[in-house]
Every structure is written in C-alpha cells, then in structure tokens.
N, C-alpha and C positions, 0 to 999 in steps of 0.2 A: 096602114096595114089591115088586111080583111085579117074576121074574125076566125074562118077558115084557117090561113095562114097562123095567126096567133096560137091556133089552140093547137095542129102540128106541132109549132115550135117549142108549144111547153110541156106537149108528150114525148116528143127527142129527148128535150132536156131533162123531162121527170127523169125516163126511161135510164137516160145516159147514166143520172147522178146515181141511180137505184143499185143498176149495175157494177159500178163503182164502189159503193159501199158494201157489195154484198161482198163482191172482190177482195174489200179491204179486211171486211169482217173474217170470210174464211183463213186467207192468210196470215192473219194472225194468232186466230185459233189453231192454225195446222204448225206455226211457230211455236208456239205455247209448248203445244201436245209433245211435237220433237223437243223440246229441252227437255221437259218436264219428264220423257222416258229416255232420258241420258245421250240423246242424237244431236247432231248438230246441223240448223240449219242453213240449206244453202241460198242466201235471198235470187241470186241470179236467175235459178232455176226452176225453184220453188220446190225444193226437194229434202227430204231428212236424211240426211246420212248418220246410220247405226252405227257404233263399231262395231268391231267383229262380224260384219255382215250379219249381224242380226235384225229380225224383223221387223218394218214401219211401224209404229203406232197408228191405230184405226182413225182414218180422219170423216167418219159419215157423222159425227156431229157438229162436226165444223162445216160440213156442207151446210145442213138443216138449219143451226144459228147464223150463214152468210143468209140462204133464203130467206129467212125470216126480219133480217134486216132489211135486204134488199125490197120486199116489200112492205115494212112501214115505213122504210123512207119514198117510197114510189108512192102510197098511200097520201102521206103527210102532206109531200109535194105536188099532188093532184088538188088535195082537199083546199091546199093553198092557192094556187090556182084561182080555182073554180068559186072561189071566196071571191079574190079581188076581180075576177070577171063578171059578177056577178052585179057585186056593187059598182064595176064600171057601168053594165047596162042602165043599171036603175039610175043613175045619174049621180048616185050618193059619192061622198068625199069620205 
C-alpha cells in the first residue's frame, strides 16, 4: 500500500471516529440537559419533549463540549498516526 493511500486512509478514519464522538458526546449532553429540566428524551429523534409544551432547554453547550471532543479525539488520533508512521519510515520496531 502507497504511503499516499495510507495517510488518506487514516484521515477517513481520524475524521470518521472524531465525528462520531463528537455525535456521541453532544447527545448525551443534550439527554442530560432534557432530564435534568424535567423533559423526556426521545432517542429516535433526538428530541426533548417538555411537558406542557414548555420550552427546550438551551442545548449550545453541548454543542461546544461535542466540538471539543470531537477534536481531541481527531487530534489524538492523527498524533497516533503520525507516531507509528514515523517509526515505520525510520525502520525503528
């Protein structure tokens, strides 16, 4: 496999897993926030249902803590990388 190819593959993949955890991270903070102001959430949809048709709880923090997972784990997973590609070149074990 060219080295080209390789280092693609494992930007897909950072990228992939990054997005994924950022996903997973908002979503559970945006669960949290719905319990925690008396709503119940809907996993299906991703949705807080109030009662009383009262209003959502503010979900821009769980934005900013999904982003900021999303890149240390994109981070982590490059530096890792770029570690063993590294010591591939040099010949090191």
């Amino acid at each position: 496999m060219s080295p080209e190819l390789r280092r693609g593959l494992a930007a897909l993949l950072a990228g992939t897993a990054a997005s994924l955890a950022a996903l997973l991270a908002t979503t559970a903070m945006r669960a949290r926030a719905c319990a925690d102001a008396g709503g119940e959430w809907m996993e299906g949809v991703r949705r807080c249902a109030m009662p009383g048709g009262a209003a959502e709880p503010s979900m821009s923090r769980s934005a900013l803590v999904g982003a900021l997972v999303g890149l240390a784990t994109l981070v982590t997973l490059w530096r890792t990388y770029t570690f063993f590609a590294a010591r591939r070149a040099s010949g090191g074990r």
